[in-house]
Backbone as a ProteinNet text record, in pm:
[ID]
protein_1_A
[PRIMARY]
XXXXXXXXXXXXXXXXXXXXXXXXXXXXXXXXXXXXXXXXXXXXXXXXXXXXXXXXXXXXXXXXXXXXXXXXXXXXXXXXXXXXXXXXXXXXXXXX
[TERTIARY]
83.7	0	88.6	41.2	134.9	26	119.6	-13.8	66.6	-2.7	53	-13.6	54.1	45.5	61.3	-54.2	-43.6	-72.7	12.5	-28.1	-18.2	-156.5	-157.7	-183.4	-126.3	-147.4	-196.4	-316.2	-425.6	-388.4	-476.2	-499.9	-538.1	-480.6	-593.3	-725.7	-822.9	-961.6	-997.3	-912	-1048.1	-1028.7	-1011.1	-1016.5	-1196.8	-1312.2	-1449.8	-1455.7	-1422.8	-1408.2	-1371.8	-1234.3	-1151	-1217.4	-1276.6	-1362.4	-1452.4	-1533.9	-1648.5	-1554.5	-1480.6	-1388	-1297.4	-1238.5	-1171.9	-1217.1	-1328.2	-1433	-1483.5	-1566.2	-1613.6	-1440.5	-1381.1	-1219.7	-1224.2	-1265.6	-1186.6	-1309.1	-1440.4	-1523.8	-1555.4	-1529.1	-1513.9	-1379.7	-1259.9	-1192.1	-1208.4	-1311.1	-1257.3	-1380.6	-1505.1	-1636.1	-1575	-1509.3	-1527.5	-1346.1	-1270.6	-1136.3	-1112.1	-1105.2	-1065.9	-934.9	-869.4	-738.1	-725.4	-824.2	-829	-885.3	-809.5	-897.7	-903.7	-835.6	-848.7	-801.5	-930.4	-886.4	-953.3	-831.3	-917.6	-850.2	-923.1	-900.9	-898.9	-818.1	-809.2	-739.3	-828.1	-808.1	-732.6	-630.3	-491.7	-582.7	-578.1	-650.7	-599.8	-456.4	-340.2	-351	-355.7	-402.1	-494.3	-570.6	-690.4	-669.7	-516.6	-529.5	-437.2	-489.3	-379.3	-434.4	-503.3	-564.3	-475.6	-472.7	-370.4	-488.9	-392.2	-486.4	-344.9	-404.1	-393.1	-489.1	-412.9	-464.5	-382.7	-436	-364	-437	-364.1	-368.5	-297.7	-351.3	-303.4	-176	-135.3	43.4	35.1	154	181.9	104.8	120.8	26.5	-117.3	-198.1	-314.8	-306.7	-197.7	-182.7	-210.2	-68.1	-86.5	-230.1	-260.7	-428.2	-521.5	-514.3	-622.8	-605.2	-452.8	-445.5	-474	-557.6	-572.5	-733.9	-816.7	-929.1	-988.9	-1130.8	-1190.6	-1228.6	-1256.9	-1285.6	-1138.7	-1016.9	-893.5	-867.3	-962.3	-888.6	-1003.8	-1111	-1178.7	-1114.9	-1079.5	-988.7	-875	-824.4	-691	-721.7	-851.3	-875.4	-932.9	-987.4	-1097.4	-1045.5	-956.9	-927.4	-793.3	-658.7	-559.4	-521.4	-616.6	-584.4	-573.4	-656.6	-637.1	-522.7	-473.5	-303.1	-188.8	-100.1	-40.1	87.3	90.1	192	141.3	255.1	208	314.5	340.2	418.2	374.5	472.6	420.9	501.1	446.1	511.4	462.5	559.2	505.5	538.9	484.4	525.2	489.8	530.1	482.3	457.8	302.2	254.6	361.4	417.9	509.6	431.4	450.3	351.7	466.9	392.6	471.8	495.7
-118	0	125	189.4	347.1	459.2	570.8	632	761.1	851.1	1003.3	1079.2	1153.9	1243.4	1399.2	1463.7	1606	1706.7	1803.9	1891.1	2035.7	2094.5	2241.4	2316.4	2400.4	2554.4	2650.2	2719.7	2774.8	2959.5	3013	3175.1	3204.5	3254.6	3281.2	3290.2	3243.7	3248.5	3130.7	3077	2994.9	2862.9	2846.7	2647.6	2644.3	2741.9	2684.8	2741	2771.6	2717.2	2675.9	2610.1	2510.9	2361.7	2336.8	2217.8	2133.1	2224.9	2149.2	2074.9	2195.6	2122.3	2033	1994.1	1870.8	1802.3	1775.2	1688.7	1624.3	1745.6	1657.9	1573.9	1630.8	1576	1437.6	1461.3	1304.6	1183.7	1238.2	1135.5	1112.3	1140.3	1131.2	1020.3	1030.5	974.9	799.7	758	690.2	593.5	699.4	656.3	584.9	679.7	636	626.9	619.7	554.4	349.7	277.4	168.4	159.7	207.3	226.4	325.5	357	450.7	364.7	383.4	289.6	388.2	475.4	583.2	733.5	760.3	940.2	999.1	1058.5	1137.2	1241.6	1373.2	1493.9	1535.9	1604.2	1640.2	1765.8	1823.5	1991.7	1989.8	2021.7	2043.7	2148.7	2069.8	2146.8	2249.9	2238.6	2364.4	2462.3	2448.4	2550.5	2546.3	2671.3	2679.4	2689	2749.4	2728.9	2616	2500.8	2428.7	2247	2218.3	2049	1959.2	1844.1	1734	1637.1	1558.9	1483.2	1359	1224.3	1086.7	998.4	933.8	889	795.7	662.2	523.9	471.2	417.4	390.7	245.3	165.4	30.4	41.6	144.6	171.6	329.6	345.1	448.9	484.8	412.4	451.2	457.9	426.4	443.7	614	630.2	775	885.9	821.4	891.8	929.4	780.4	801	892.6	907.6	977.2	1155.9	1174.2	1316.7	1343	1240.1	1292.4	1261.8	1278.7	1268.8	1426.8	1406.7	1536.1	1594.6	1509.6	1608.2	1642.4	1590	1624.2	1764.4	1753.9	1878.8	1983	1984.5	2067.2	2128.3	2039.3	2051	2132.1	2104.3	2183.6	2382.9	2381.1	2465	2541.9	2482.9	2583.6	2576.7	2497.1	2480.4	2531.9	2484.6	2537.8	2673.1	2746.4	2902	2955	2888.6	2937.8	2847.6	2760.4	2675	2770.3	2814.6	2914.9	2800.4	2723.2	2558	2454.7	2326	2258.9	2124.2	2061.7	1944.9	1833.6	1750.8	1632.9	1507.9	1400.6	1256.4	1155.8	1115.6	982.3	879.2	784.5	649.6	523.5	428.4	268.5	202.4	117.1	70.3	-7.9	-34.5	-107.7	-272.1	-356.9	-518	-554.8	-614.7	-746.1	-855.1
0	0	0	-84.7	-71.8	-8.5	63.6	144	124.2	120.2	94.3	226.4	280.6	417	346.2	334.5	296.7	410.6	428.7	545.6	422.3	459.3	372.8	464.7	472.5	538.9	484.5	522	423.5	478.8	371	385.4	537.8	598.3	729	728.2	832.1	815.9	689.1	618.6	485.8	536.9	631.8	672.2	618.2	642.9	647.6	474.7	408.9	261.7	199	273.9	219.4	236.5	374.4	389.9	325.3	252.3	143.1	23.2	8.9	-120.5	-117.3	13.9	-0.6	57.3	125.7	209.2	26	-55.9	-158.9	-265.4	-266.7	-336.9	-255.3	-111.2	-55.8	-72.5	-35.4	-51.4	-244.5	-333.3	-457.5	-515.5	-437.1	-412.4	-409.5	-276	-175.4	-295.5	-338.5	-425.2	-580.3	-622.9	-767.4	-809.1	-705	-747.4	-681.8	-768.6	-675.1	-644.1	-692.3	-588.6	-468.5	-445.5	-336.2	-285.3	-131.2	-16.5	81.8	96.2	228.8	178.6	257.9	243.4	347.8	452.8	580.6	572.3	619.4	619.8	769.7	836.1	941.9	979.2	1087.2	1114	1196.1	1209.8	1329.4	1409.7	1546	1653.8	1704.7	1721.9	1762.5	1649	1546.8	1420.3	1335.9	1353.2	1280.1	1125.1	1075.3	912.1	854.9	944.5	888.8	870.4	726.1	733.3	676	743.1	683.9	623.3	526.8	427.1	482.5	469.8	521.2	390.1	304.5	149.8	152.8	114.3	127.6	-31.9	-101.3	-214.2	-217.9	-379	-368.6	-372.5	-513.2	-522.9	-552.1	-623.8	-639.5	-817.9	-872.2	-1019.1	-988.1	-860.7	-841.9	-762.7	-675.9	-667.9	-794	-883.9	-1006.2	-1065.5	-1107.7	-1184.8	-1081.7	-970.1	-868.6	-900.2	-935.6	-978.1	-1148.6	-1218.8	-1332.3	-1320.9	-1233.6	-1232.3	-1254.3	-1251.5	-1265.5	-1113.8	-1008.9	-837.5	-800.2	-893	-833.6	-888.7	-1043.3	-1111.3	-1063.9	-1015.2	-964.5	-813.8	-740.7	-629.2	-622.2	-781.8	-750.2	-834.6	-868	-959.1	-812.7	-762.5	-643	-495	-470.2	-322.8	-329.1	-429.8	-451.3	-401.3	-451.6	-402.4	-264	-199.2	-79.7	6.6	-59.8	-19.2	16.1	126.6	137.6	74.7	198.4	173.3	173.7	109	116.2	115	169.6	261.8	201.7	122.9	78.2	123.5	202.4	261.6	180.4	140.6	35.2	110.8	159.8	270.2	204.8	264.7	234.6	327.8	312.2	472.5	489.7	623.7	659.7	731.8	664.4	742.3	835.9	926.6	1074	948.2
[MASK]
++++++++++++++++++++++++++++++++++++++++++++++++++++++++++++++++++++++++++++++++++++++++++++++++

């Protein structure tokens, strides 16, 4: 399994318009990719402009194919902007 760890740091104040749009990016994801098996979005409680994304995929070409979709390219057309940074961890589940 390959899993990507995104932490974005947003405009001040737009975490509550940044939300719809990668809430719909992740459940679009998890719906109509089968290599997507996980996508959670989470609000860093210590910072209000700051959501991490947690995305586990079969490999890494199912990563790939997930960024040539259309909720990815809507995602990156409407949510992008308000991205100040953005931190990318590419990992591999590790098995016992």
């Amino acid at each position: 399994m390959f899993t990507i760890i995104v932490t974005f740091k947003l405009e001040p104040g737009s975490a509550s318009a940044f939300k719809p749009i990668i809430l719909e990016n992740a459940e679009a994801s998890v719906r109509d990719e089968p290599g997507c098996h996980q996508f959670q979005v989470l609000h860093d409680e210590s910072s209000p402009d700051t959501i991490i994304l947690y995305e586990v995929y079969d490999d890494e070409a199912a990563f790939e194919a997930h960024k040539q979709t259309p909720h990815f390219a809507k995602f990156d057309q409407t949510g992008k902007p308000m991205v100040t940074e953005a931190s990318i961890q590419r990992c591999v589940l590790m098995k016992a």
